[in-house]
LUMDO-149092 format. One record per residue: residue in three letters; z, x, y of N, C-alpha, C in turn. Coordinates in pm, whole numbers, padded with zeros to 5 digits, always signed. Atoms other than C-alpha are relative to their C-alpha. Layout:
ALAZXYZXYZXY...
This chain:
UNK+00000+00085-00118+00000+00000+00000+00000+00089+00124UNK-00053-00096-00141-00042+00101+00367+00018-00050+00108UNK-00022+00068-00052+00051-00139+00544+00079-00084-00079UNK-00045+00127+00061+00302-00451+00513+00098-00036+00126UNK-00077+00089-00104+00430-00659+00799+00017-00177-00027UNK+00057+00158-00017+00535-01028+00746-00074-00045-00111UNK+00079+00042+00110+00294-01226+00560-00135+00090-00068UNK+00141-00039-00001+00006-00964+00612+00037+00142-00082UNK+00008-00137+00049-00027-00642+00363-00129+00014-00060UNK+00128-00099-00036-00297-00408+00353+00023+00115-00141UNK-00002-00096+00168-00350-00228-00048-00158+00056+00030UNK+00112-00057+00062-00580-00015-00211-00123-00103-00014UNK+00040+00105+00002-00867-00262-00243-00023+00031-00220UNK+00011+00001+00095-00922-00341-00617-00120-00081-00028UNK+00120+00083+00062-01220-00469-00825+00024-00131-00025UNK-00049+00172+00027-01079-00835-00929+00017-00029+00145UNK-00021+00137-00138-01039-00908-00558-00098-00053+00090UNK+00098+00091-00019-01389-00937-00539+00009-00146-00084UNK+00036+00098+00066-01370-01217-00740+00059-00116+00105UNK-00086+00112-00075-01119-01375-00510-00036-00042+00147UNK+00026+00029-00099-01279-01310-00211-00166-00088+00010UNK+00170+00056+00003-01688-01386-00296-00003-00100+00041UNK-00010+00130-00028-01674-01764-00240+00076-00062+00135UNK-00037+00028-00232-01489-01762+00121-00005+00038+00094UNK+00025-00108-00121-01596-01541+00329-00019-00105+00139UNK+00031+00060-00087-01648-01676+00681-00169-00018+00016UNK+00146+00015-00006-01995-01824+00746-00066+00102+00042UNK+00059-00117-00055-02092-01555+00971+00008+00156-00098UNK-00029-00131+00057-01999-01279+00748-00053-00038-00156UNK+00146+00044+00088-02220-01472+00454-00117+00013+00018UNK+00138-00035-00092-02480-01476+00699-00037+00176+00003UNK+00002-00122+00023-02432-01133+00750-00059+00097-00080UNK+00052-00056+00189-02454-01023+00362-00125-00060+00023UNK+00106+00057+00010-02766-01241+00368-00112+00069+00024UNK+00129-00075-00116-02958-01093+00647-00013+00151+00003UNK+00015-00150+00042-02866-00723+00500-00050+00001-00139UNK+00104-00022+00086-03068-00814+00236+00093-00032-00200UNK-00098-00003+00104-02751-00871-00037-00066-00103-00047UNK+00046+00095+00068-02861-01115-00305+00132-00152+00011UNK-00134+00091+00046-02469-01274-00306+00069+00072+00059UNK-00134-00084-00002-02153-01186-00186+00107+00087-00057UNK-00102-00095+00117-02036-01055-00462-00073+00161-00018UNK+00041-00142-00055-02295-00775-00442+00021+00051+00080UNK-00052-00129-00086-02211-00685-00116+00133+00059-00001UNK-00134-00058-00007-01866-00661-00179-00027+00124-00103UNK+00033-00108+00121-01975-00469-00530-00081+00120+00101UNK+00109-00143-00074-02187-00205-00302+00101+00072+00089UNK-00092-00039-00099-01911-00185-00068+00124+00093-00033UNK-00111-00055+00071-01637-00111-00279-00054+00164-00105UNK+00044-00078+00127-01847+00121-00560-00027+00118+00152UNK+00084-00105-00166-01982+00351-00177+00140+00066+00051UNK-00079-00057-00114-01667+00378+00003+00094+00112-00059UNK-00075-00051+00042-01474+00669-00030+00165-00053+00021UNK-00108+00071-00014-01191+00453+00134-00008-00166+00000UNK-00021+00112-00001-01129+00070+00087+00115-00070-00025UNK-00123+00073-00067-00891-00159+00167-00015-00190-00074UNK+00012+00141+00034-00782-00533+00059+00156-00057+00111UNK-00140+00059-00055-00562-00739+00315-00010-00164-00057UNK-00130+00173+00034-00336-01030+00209+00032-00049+00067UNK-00062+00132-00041-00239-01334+00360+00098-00044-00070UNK-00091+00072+00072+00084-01476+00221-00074+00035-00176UNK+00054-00023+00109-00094-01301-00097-00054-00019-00061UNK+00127+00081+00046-00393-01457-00104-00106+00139+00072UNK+00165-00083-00048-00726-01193-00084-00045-00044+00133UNK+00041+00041-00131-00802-01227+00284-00138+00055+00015UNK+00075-00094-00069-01043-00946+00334-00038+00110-00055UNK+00026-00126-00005-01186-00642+00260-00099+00094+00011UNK+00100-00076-00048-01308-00333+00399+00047+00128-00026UNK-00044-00161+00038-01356+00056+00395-00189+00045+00081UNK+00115-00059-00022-01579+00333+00465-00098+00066-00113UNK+00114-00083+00079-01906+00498+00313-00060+00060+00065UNK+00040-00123-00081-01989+00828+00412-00177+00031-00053UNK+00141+00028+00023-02371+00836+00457-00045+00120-00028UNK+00035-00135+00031-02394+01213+00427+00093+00094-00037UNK-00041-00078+00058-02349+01474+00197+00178+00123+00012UNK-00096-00061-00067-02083+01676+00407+00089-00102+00105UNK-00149+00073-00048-01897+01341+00556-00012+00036+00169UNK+00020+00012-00174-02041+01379+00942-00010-00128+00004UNK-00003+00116-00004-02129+00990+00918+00019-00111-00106UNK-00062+00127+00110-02007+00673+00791-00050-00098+00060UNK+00006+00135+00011-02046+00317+00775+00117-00063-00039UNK-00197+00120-00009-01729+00074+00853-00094-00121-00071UNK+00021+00147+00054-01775-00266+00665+00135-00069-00015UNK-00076+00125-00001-01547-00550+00682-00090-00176-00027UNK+00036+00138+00046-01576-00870+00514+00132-00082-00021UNK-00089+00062+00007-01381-01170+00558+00050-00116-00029UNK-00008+00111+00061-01201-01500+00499+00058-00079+00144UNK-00057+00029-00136-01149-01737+00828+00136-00040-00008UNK-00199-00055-00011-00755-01693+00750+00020+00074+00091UNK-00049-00164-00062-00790-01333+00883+00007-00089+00151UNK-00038+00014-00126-00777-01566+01226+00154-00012+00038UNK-00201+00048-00065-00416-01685+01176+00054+00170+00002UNK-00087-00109-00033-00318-01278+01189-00096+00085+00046UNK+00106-00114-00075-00572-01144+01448+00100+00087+00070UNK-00064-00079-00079-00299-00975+01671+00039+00162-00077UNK+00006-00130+00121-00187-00776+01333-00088+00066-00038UNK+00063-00079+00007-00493-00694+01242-00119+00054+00113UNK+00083-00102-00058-00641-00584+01554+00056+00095+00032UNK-00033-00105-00013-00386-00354+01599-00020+00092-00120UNK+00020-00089+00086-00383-00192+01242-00165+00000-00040UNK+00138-00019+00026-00800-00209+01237-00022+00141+00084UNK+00038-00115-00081-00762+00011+01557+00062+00096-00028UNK-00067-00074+00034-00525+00211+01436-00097+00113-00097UNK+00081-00037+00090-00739+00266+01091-00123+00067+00045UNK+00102-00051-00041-01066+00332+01268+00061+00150+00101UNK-00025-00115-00060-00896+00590+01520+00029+00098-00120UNK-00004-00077+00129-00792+00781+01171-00156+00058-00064UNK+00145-00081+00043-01160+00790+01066-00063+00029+00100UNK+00036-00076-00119-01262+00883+01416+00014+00158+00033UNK-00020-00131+00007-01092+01191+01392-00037+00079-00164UNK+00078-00061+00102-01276+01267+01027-00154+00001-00013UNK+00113-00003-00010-01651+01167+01116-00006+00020+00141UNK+00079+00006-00111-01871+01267+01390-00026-00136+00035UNK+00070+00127-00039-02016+00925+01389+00046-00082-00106UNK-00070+00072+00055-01860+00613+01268-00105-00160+00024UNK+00111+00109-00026-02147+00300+01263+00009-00143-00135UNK+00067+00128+00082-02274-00046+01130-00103-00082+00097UNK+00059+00081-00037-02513-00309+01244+00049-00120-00001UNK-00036+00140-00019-02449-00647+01363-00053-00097+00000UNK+00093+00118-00108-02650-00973+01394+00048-00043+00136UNK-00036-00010-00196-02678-00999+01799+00072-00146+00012UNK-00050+00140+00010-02562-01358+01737+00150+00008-00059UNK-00087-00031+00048-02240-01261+01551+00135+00040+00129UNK-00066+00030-00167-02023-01293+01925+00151+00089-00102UNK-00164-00045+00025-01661-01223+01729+00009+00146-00076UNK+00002-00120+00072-01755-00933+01529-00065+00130+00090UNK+00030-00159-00101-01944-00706+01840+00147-00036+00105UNK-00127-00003-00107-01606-00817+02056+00064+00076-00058UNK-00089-00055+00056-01409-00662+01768-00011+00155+00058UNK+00028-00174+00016-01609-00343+01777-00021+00023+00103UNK-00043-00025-00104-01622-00316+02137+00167+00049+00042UNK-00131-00045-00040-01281-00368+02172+00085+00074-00087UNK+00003-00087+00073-01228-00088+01937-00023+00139+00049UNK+00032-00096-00036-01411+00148+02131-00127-00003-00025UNK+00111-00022+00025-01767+00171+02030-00017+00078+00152UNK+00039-00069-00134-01983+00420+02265-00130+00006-00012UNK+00133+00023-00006-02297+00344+02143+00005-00164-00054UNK-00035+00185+00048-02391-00038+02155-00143-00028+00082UNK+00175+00022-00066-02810-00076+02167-00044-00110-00136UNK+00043+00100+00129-03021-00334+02001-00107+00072-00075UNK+00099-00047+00119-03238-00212+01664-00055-00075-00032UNK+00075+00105+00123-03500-00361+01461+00003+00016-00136UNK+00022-00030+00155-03470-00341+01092-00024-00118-00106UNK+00076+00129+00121-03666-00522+00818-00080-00103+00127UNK+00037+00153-00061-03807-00753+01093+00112-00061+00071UNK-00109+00074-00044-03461-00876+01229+00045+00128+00110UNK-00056-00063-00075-03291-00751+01572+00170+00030-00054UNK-00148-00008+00016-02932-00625+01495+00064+00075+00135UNK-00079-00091-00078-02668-00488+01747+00045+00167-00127UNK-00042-00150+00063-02617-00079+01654+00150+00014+00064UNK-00149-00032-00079-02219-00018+01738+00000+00134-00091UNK+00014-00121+00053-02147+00356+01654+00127+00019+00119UNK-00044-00082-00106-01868+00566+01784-00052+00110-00062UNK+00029-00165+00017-01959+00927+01834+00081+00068+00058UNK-00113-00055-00042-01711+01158+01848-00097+00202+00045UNK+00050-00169-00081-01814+01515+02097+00057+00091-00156UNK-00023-00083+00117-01829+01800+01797+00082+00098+00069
């Protein structure tokens, strides 16, 4: 565990909690998986989890809320990819977890140069997060045919 306040704790993420989470994710974060090309939610969680060298599962009153981690896109660990996927619970403990998200990301800030994901530009609650996080790069991309928001921090070498 690395976290536990209250109703909300923050584990290792484990394989069975895809099972618990696949089927509730918040619409937008279905959408999401969708439009990155995932067949199901359960694959993206399966891609997510099998990639990251770190991942995470938060609890609600000990119900599978969430989970996320990183995947280091290169060989030597200069860049990553943050993913978070969620369940619209994670609203009843946004205060908790926007402090321990920022917390977590400042930790891998100081281990990658560059810390990124893509957004759909329509996705309003998820570029506020990563704004108010810090992002320092925040331009729009095209990939596959679809516009996404690019959020990236880059950290000076």
């Amino acid at each position: 565990m690395i976290f536990k306040s209250g109703i909300v704790e923050i584990r290792q993420a484990k394989k069975e909690d895809i099972k618990e989470l696949r089927n509730h994710l918040r619409i937008e974060d279905h959408r999401e998986v969708m439009l990155s090309g995932f067949h199901n939610n359960e694959a993206a969680l399966e891609h997510g989890l099998a990639n990251s060298t770190e991942s995470y599962t938060v609890l609600v009153e000990g119900k599978v809320s969430a989970m996320f981690g990183i995947n280091p896109r290169t060989l030597l660990g200069a860049e990553a990819v943050i993913w978070f996927l969620g369940r619209p619970e994670m609203a009843r403990i946004k205060k908790t977890f926007m402090r321990v998200s920022r917390y977590i990301v400042n930790e891998w800030r100081r281990r990658y140069l560059v810390l990124y994901n893509v957004v759909p530009l329509d996705y309003a609650k998820s570029l506020a997060w990563l704004r108010w996080l810090g992002v320092n790069v925040d331009k729009t991309v095209t990939i596959g045919g679809k516009e996404w928001q690019l959020m990236a921090f880059v950290r000076e070498a």
